[in-house]
VOPAGU-2260 file (C-alpha; in pm, 1 decimal, decimal comma):
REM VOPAGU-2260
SITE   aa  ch    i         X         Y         Z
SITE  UNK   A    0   -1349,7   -6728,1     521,6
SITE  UNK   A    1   -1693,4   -6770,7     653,9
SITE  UNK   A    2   -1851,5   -6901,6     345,3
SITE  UNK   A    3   -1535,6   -7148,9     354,3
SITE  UNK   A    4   -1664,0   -7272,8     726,1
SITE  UNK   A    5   -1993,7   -7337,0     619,9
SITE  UNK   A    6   -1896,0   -7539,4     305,1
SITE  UNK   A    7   -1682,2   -7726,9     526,0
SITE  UNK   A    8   -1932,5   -7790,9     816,9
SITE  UNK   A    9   -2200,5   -7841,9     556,1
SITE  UNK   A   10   -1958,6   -8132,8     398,4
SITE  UNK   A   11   -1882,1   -8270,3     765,9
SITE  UNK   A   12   -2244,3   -8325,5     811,1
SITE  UNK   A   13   -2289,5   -8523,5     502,7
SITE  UNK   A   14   -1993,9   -8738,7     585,2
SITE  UNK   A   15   -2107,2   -8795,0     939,8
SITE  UNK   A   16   -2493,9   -8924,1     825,4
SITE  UNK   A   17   -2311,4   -9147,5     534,9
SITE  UNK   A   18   -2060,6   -9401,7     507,6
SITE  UNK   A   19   -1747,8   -9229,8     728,1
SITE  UNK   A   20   -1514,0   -9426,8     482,4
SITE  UNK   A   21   -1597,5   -9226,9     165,7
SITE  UNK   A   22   -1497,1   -8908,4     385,2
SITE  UNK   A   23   -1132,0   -8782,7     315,5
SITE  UNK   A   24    -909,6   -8476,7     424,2
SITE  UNK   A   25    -636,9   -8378,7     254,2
SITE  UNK   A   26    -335,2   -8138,1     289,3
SITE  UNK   A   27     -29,6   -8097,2       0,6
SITE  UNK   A   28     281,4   -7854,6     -95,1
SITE  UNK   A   29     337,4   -7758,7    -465,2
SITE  UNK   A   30     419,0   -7457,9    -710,5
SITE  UNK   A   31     200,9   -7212,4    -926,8
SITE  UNK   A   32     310,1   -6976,1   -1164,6
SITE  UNK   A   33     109,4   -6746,9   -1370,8
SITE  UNK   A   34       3,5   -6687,6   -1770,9
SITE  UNK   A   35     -44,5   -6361,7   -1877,2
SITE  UNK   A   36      85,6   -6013,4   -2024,6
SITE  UNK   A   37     416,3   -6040,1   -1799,8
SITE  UNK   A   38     474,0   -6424,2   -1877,0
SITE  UNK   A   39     362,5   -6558,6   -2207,2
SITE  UNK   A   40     576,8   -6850,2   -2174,8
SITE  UNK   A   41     325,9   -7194,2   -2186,8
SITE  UNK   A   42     622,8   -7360,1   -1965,3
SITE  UNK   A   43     727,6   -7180,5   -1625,6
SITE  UNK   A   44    1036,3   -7043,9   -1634,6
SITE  UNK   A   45    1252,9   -7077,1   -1248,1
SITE  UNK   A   46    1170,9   -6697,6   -1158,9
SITE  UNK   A   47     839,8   -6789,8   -1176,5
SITE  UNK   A   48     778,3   -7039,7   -1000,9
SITE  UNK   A   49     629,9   -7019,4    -630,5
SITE  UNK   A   50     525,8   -7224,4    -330,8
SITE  UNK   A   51     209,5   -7297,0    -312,6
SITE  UNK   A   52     -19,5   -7474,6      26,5
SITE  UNK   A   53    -329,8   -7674,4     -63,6
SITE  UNK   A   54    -555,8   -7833,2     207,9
SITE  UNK   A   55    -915,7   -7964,0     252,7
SITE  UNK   A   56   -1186,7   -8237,5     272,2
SITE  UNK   A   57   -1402,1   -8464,2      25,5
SITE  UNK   A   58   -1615,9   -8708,3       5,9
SITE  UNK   A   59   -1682,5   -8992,7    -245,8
SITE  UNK   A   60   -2068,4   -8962,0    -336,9
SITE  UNK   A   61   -2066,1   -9243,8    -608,4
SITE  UNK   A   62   -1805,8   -9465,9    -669,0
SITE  UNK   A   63   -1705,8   -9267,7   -1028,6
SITE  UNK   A   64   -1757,7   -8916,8    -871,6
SITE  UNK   A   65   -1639,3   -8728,7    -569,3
SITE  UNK   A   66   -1671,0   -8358,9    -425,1
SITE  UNK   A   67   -1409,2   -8126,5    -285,9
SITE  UNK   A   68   -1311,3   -7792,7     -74,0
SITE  UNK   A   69   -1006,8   -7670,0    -113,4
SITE  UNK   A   70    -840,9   -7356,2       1,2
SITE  UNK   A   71    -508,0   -7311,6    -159,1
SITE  UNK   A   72    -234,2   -7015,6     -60,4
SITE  UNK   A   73      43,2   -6877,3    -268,5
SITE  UNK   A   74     197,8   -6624,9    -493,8
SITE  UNK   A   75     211,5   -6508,8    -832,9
SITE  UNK   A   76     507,7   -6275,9   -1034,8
SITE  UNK   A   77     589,5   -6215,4   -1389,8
SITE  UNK   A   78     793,3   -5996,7   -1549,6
SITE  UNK   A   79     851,4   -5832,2   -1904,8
SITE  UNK   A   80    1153,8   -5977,7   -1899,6
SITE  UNK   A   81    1083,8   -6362,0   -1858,8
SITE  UNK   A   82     972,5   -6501,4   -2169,5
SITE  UNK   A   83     978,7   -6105,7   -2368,6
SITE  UNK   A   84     783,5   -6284,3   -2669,5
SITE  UNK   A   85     654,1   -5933,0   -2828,2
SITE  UNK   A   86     948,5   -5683,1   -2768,2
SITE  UNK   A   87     809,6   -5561,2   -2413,7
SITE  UNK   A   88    1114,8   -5613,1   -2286,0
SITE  UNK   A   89    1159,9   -5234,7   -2298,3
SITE  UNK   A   90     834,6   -5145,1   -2081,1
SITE  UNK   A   91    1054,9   -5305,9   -1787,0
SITE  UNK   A   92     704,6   -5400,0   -1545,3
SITE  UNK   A   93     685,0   -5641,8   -1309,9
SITE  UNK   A   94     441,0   -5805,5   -1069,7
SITE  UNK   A   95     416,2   -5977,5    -770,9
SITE  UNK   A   96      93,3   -6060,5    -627,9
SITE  UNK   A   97     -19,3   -6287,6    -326,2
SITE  UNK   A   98    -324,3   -6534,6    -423,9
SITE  UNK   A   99    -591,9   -6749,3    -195,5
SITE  UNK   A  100    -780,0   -6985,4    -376,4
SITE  UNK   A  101   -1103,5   -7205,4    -276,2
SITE  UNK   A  102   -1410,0   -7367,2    -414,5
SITE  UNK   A  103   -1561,3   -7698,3    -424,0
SITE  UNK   A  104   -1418,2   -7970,7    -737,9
SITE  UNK   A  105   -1557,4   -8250,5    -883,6
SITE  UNK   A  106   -1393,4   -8543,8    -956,6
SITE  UNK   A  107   -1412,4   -8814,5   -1210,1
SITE  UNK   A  108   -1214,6   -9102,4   -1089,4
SITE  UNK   A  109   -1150,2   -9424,4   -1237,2
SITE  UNK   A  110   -1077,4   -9239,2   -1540,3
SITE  UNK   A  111    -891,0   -9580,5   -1707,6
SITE  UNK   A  112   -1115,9   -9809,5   -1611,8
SITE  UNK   A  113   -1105,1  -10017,5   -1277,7
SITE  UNK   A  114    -814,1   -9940,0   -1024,7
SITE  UNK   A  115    -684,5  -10110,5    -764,6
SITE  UNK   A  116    -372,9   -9958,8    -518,6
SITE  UNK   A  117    -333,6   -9706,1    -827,6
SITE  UNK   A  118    -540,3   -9437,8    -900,6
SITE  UNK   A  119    -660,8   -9175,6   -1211,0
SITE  UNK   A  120    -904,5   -8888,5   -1204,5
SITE  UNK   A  121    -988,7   -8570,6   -1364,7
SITE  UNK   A  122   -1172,6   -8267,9   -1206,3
SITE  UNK   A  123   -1320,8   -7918,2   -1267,4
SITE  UNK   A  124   -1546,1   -7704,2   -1111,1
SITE  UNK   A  125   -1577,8   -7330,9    -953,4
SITE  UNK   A  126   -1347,4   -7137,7    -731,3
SITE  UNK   A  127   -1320,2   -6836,6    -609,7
SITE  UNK   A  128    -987,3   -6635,6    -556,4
SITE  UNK   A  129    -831,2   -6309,7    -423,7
SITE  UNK   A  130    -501,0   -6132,5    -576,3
SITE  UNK   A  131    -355,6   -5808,6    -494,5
SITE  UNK   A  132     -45,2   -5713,9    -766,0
SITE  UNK   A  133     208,4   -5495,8    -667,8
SITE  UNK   A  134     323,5   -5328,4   -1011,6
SITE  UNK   A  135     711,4   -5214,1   -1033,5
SITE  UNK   A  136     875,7   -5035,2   -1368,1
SITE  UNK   A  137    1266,6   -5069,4   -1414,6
SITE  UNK   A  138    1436,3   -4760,5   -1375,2
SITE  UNK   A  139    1559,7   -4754,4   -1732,9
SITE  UNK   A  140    1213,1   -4777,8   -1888,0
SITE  UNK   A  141    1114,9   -4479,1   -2056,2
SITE  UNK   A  142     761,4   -4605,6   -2129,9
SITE  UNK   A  143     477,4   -4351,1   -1978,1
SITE  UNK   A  144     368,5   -4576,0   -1721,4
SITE  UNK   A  145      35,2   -4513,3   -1543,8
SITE  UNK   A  146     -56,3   -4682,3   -1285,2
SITE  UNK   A  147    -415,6   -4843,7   -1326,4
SITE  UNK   A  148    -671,1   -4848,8   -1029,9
SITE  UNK   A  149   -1022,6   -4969,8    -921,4
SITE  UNK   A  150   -1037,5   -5263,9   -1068,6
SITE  UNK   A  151   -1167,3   -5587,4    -866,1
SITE  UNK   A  152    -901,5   -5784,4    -691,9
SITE  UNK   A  153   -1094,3   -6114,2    -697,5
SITE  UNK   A  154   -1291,9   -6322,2    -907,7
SITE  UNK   A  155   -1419,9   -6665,1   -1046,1
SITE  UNK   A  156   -1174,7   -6920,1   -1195,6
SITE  UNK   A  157   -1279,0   -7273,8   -1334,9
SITE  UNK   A  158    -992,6   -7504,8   -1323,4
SITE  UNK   A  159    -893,6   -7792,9   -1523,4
SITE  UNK   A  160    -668,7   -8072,4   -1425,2
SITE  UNK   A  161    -578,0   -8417,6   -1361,7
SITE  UNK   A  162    -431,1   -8618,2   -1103,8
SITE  UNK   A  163    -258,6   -8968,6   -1058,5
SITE  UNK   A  164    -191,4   -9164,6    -724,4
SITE  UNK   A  165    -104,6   -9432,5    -484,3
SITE  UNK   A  166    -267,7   -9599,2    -230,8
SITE  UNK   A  167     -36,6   -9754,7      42,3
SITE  UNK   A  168    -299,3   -9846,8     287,3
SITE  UNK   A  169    -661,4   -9836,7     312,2
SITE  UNK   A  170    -649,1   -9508,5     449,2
SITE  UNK   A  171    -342,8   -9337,1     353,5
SITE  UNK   A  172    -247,1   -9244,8     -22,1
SITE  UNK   A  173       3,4   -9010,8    -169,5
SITE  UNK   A  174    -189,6   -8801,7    -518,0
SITE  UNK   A  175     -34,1   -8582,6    -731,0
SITE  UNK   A  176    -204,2   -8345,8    -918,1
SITE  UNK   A  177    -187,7   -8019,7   -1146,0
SITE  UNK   A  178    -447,3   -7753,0   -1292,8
SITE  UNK   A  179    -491,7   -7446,5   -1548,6
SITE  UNK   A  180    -715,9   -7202,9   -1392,8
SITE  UNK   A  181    -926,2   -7021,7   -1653,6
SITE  UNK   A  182   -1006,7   -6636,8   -1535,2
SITE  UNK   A  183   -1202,9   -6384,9   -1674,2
SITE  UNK   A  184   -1000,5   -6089,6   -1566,8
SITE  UNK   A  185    -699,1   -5943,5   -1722,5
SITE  UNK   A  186    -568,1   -5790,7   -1373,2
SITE  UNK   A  187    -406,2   -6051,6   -1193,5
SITE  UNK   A  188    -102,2   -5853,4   -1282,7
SITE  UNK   A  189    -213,8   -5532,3   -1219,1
SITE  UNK   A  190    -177,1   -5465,0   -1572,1
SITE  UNK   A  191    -454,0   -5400,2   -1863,7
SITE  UNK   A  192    -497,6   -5107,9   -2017,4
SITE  UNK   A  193     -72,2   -5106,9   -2063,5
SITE  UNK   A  194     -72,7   -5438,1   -2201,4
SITE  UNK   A  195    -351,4   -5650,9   -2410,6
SITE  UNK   A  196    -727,8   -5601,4   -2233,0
SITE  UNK   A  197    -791,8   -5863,8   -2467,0
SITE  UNK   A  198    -586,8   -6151,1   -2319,4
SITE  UNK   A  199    -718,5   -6254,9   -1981,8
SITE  UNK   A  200    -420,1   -6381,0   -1759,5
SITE  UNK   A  201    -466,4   -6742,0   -1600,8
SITE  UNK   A  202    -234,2   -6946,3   -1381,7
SITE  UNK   A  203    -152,5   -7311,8   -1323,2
SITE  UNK   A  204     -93,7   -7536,9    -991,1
SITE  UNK   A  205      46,7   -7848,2    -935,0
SITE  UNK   A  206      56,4   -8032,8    -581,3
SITE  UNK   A  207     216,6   -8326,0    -392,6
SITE  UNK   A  208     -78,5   -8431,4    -180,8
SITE  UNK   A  209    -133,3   -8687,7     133,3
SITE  UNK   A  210    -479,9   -8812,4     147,6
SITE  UNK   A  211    -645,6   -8963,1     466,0
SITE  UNK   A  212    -952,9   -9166,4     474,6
SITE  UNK   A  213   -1063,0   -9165,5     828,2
SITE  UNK   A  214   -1183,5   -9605,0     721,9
SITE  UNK   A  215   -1120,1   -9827,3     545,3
SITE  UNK   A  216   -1379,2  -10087,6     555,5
SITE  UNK   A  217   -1737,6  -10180,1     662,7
SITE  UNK   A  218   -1963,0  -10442,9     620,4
SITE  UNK   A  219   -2131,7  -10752,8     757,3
SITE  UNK   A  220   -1824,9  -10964,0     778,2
SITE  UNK   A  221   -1769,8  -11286,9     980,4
SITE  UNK   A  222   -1597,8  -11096,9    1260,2
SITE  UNK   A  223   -1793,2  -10839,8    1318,0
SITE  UNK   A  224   -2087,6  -11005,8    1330,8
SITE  UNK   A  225   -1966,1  -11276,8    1578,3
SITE  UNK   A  226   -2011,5  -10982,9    1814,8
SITE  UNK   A  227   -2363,0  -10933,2    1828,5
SITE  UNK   A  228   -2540,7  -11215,4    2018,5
SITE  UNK   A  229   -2780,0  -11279,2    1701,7
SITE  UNK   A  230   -2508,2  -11355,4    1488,4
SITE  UNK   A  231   -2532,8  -11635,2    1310,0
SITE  UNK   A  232   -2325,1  -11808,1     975,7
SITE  UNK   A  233   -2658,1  -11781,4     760,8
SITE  UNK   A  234   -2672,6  -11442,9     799,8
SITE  UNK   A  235   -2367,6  -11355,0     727,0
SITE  UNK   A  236   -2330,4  -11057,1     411,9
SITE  UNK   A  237   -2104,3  -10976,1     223,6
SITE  UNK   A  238   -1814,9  -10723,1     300,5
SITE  UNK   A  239   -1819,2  -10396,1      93,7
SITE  UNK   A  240   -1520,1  -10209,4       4,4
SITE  UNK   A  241   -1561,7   -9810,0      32,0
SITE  UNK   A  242   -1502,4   -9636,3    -280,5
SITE  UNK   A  243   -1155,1   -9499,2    -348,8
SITE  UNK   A  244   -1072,6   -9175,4    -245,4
């Protein structure tokens, strides 16, 4: 949590000494589900699904490309028994797992050319989250089940994912977006050495998200500048628009 704070404070700074309209927070509700030994459906099946909170701040550093923090909470679960592609419907194990999630993104908006009150982008970058899976075998199984222990519950993820939105005002916008999270650990469900070390388990997120830009425009314009006693119509400048959030 305290790397989290400085990241943030760090990314308040930069927004305070630049223009306060490419500055953004952020806060959405959503779903994740995870991809692994216990769920090797590509589609999330209902018992899989879970809530999921995602909140944080950016800030537009060219008018193409933007940085994030994020810190996302939620829940992961899979089962043998959802999606039983390979006959491990008989090993009866399930999982449930509680996950935190944050990093800084980059974005790549404009992804379709120029926008106006609609909005395209694509992001990636490095994250950082925590797990801690709760293994349970169905009382039928006869499988010899043993538990597995001391391994890390935490690692690196990159994600990949898109988003599309809407701009109703200058500062407000609605954005919905969704991500596969790539992992190089095969433990988010507890599960390895019983299942396929070989096939690292991932998991996916998509959010509802309202964005606020704390301005929407600055500039020289005609009315600002008839405040200032040296304002005059020859010196009047153009007014610049603050790239989209």
């Amino acid at each position: 949590m305290k790397k989290i704070k400085v990241v943030i404070l760090l990314l308040s700074c930069l927004g305070a000494k630049a223009q306060v309209a490419n500055f953004y927070a952020f806060f959405g509700l959503g779903q994740s589900y995870y991809l692994g030994d216990l769920n090797k459906s590509s589609f999330p099946r209902s018992e899989t699904i879970n809530i999921s909170y995602k909140g944080g701040v950016g800030f537009n550093v060219l008018p193409e490309i933007g940085v994030a923090v994020h810190l996302t909470k939620s829940s992961l679960n899979g089962s043998d028994f959802f999606g039983d592609l390979d006959g491990n419907g008989d090993r009866g194990l399930s999982f449930v797992s509680p996950l935190t999630d944050f990093g800084i993104n980059v974005k790549f908006r404009n992804s379709f050319g120029k926008q106006g009150q609609y909005l395209a982008y694509f992001f990636t970058g490095m994250n950082r989250f925590m797990f801690s899976p709760t293994v349970t075998k169905d009382p039928d199984s006869n499988i010899n089940y043993v538990p597995e222990k001391g391994f890390k519950k935490g690692g690196v993820n990159f994600p990949i994912g898109f988003g599309f939105g809407y701009k109703f005002t200058g500062n407000i916008g609605l954005v919905w977006e969704s991500a596969l999270h790539v992992t190089y650990t095969d433990y988010i469900d507890g599960i390895s050495k019983n299942g396929n070390p070989n096939y690292r388990d991932a998991f996916v997120d998509s959010h509802l998200i309202l964005v606020f830009r704390f301005s929407e425009w600055e500039g020289s314009g005609k009315k600002s500048q008839k405040r200032s006693k040296a304002w005059s119509p020859n010196k009047v400048g153009e007014i610049s628009c603050p790239r989209s959030w």
